[in-house]
C-alpha positions as CSV (number, residue, x, y, z in Angstrom):
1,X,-9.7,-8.5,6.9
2,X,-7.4,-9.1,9.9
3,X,-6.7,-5.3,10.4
4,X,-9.0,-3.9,8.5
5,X,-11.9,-3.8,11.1
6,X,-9.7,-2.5,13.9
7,X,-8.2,0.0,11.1
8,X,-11.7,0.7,10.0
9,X,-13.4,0.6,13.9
10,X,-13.2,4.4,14.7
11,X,-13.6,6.0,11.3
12,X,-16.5,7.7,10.9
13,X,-17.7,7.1,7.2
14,X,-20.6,7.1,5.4
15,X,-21.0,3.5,4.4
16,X,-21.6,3.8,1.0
17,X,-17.2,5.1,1.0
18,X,-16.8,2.5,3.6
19,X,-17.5,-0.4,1.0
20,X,-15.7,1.4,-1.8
21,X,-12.7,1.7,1.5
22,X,-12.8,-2.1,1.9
23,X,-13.3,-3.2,-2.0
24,X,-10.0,-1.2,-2.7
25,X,-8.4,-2.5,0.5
26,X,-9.7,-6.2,-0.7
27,X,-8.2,-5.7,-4.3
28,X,-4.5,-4.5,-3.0
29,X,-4.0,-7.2,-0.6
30,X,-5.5,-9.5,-3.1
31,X,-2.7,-8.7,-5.3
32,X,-0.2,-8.6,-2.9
33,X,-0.9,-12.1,-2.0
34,X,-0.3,-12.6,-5.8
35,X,2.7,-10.9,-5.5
36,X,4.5,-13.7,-3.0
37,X,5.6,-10.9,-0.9
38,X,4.9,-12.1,2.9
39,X,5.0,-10.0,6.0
40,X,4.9,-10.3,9.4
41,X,2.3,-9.5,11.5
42,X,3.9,-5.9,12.3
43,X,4.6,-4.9,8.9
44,X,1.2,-6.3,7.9
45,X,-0.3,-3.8,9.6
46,X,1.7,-1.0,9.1
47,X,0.9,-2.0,5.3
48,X,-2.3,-2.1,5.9
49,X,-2.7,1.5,7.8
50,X,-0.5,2.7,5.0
51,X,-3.0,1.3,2.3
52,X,-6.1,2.4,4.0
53,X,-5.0,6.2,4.5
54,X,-3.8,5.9,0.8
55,X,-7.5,5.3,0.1
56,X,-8.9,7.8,1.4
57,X,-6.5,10.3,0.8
58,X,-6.6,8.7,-3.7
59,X,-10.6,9.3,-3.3
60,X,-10.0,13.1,-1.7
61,X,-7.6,13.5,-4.2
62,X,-5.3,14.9,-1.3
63,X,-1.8,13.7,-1.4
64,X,1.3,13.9,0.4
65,X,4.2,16.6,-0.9
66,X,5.7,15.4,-3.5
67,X,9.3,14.0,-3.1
68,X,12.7,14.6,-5.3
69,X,12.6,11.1,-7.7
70,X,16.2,10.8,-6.6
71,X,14.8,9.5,-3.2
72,X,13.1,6.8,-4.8
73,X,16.2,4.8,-5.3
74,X,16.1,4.2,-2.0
75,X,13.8,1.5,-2.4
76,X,14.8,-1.3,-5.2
77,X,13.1,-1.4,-9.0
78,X,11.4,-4.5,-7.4
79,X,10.0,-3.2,-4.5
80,X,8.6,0.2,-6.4
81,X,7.2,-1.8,-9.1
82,X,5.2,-4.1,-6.8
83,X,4.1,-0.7,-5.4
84,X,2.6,0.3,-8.2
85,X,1.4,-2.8,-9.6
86,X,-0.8,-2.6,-6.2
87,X,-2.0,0.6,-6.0
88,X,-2.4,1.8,-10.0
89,X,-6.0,0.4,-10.0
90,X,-6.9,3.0,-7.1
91,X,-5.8,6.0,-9.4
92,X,-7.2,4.8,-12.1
93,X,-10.5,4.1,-10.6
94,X,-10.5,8.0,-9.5
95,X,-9.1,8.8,-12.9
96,X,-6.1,10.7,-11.8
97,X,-2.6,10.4,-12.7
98,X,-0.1,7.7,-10.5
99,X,1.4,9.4,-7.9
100,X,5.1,8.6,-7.9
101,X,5.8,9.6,-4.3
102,X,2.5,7.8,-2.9
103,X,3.9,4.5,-4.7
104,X,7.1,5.6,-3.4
105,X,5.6,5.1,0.5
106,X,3.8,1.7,-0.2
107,X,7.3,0.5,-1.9
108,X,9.1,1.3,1.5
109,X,6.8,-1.2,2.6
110,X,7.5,-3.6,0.2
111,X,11.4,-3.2,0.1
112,X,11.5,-3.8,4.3
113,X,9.2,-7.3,3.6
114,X,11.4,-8.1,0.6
115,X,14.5,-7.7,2.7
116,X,13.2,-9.4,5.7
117,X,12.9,-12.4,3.1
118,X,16.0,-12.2,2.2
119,X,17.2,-12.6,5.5
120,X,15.7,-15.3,6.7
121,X,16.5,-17.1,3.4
122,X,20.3,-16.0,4.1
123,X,19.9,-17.7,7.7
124,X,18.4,-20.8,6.9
Protein backbone atom coordinates (compact mmCIF):
# COMPACT_ATOMS: atom_id res chain seq x y z
CA UNK A 1 0.00 0.00 0.00
CA UNK A 2 3.16 2.15 0.08
CA UNK A 3 2.60 3.54 -3.48
CA UNK A 4 -0.59 2.65 -4.04
CA UNK A 5 -2.34 5.76 -2.55
CA UNK A 6 0.06 8.24 -4.13
CA UNK A 7 -0.46 5.95 -7.50
CA UNK A 8 -4.13 5.89 -6.78
CA UNK A 9 -4.31 9.92 -5.30
CA UNK A 10 -5.35 11.64 -8.67
CA UNK A 11 -7.35 9.00 -10.48
CA UNK A 12 -10.61 9.72 -10.77
CA UNK A 13 -12.55 6.40 -10.35
CA UNK A 14 -15.69 5.37 -9.42
CA UNK A 15 -15.02 3.48 -6.21
CA UNK A 16 -16.74 0.52 -6.85
CA UNK A 17 -13.35 -0.08 -9.85
CA UNK A 18 -11.21 1.57 -7.26
CA UNK A 19 -11.61 -1.50 -4.88
CA UNK A 20 -11.62 -4.03 -7.65
CA UNK A 21 -8.03 -1.58 -8.63
CA UNK A 22 -6.64 -2.23 -5.16
CA UNK A 23 -7.93 -6.06 -4.62
CA UNK A 24 -5.94 -6.83 -7.94
CA UNK A 25 -3.06 -4.60 -6.96
CA UNK A 26 -3.22 -6.45 -3.23
CA UNK A 27 -3.24 -10.06 -4.94
CA UNK A 28 -0.04 -9.27 -7.33
CA UNK A 29 2.15 -7.90 -4.75
CA UNK A 30 0.86 -10.53 -2.51
CA UNK A 31 2.39 -12.97 -4.84
CA UNK A 32 5.27 -11.30 -5.52
CA UNK A 33 6.24 -11.26 -1.95
CA UNK A 34 5.78 -15.09 -2.43
CA UNK A 35 7.85 -14.93 -5.19
CA UNK A 36 11.27 -13.79 -3.07
CA UNK A 37 11.85 -11.33 -5.62
CA UNK A 38 12.86 -7.94 -3.66
CA UNK A 39 13.14 -4.51 -5.09
CA UNK A 40 14.27 -1.38 -4.19
CA UNK A 41 12.30 1.39 -3.40
CA UNK A 42 12.63 2.81 -7.21
CA UNK A 43 11.84 -0.28 -8.90
CA UNK A 44 9.10 -0.85 -6.42
CA UNK A 45 7.38 1.80 -7.70
CA UNK A 46 7.92 1.66 -11.11
CA UNK A 47 6.43 -2.04 -10.49
CA UNK A 48 3.87 -0.77 -8.94
CA UNK A 49 2.74 2.16 -11.71
CA UNK A 50 3.37 -0.63 -14.18
CA UNK A 51 0.91 -3.03 -12.33
CA UNK A 52 -1.71 -0.49 -11.65
CA UNK A 53 -1.97 0.84 -15.43
CA UNK A 54 -1.96 -3.01 -16.34
CA UNK A 55 -5.19 -3.02 -14.28
CA UNK A 56 -6.93 -0.72 -15.74
CA UNK A 57 -5.93 -1.11 -19.06
CA UNK A 58 -6.88 -5.75 -18.33
CA UNK A 59 -10.48 -4.36 -17.07
CA UNK A 60 -10.81 -1.92 -20.49
CA UNK A 61 -9.63 -4.67 -22.30
CA UNK A 62 -7.22 -2.15 -23.98
CA UNK A 63 -3.76 -3.29 -24.44
CA UNK A 64 -0.53 -2.27 -25.64
CA UNK A 65 0.71 -3.31 -29.50
CA UNK A 66 1.56 -6.47 -29.54
CA UNK A 67 5.41 -7.26 -29.74
CA UNK A 68 7.46 -9.87 -32.07
CA UNK A 69 7.84 -13.00 -29.34
CA UNK A 70 11.48 -12.93 -30.39
CA UNK A 71 11.79 -9.76 -28.14
CA UNK A 72 10.73 -11.68 -25.22
CA UNK A 73 14.05 -13.37 -24.90
CA UNK A 74 15.23 -10.44 -23.78
CA UNK A 75 14.05 -11.03 -20.44
CA UNK A 76 15.12 -14.67 -18.83
CA UNK A 77 12.42 -17.88 -18.66
CA UNK A 78 12.51 -16.89 -14.88
CA UNK A 79 11.78 -13.54 -15.03
CA UNK A 80 8.72 -14.04 -17.74
CA UNK A 81 7.37 -16.82 -15.83
CA UNK A 82 7.15 -14.81 -12.48
CA UNK A 83 5.39 -12.32 -14.80
CA UNK A 84 2.81 -14.31 -15.55
CA UNK A 85 2.43 -16.25 -12.52
CA UNK A 86 1.51 -12.54 -11.21
CA UNK A 87 -0.58 -11.19 -13.49
CA UNK A 88 -2.69 -14.50 -15.07
CA UNK A 89 -5.31 -14.14 -12.21
CA UNK A 90 -6.08 -10.46 -13.67
CA UNK A 91 -6.95 -12.00 -17.23
CA UNK A 92 -8.62 -14.59 -16.05
CA UNK A 93 -10.80 -12.67 -13.71
CA UNK A 94 -11.88 -10.51 -17.04
CA UNK A 95 -11.98 -13.80 -18.91
CA UNK A 96 -9.68 -12.92 -21.68
CA UNK A 97 -6.77 -14.59 -23.03
CA UNK A 98 -2.96 -13.81 -21.35
CA UNK A 99 -1.44 -11.29 -23.06
CA UNK A 100 2.13 -12.29 -23.92
CA UNK A 101 3.56 -8.79 -24.49
CA UNK A 102 1.75 -7.31 -21.30
CA UNK A 103 3.57 -10.21 -19.23
CA UNK A 104 6.37 -9.42 -21.40
CA UNK A 105 6.51 -5.49 -19.69
CA UNK A 106 5.93 -6.75 -15.93
CA UNK A 107 8.91 -9.41 -16.69
CA UNK A 108 11.23 -6.49 -17.58
CA UNK A 109 10.44 -5.56 -14.19
CA UNK A 110 11.19 -8.68 -12.81
CA UNK A 111 14.43 -9.46 -14.80
CA UNK A 112 16.05 -5.80 -13.62
CA UNK A 113 15.15 -6.88 -9.66
CA UNK A 114 16.40 -10.42 -10.38
CA UNK A 115 19.59 -8.97 -11.66
CA UNK A 116 20.04 -6.44 -9.11
CA UNK A 117 20.05 -9.59 -6.75
CA UNK A 118 22.39 -11.06 -8.36
CA UNK A 119 24.62 -8.36 -8.04
CA UNK A 120 24.69 -7.71 -4.76
CA UNK A 121 25.02 -11.39 -4.04
CA UNK A 122 28.20 -11.30 -6.54
CA UNK A 123 29.54 -8.31 -4.24
CA UNK A 124 29.13 -9.59 -1.04
Amino acid sequence: MKFLNTLLKNSELDPQIRDEIIQSYQEVKEKLKVSEISMDEDGEFMFSNHILALIKRVKTHSFVEDMEEEDFEQVSKEAFDTAESLVKDLFEKEHIPINKTEVFLVATHIEMAIQKQKEVKDYE
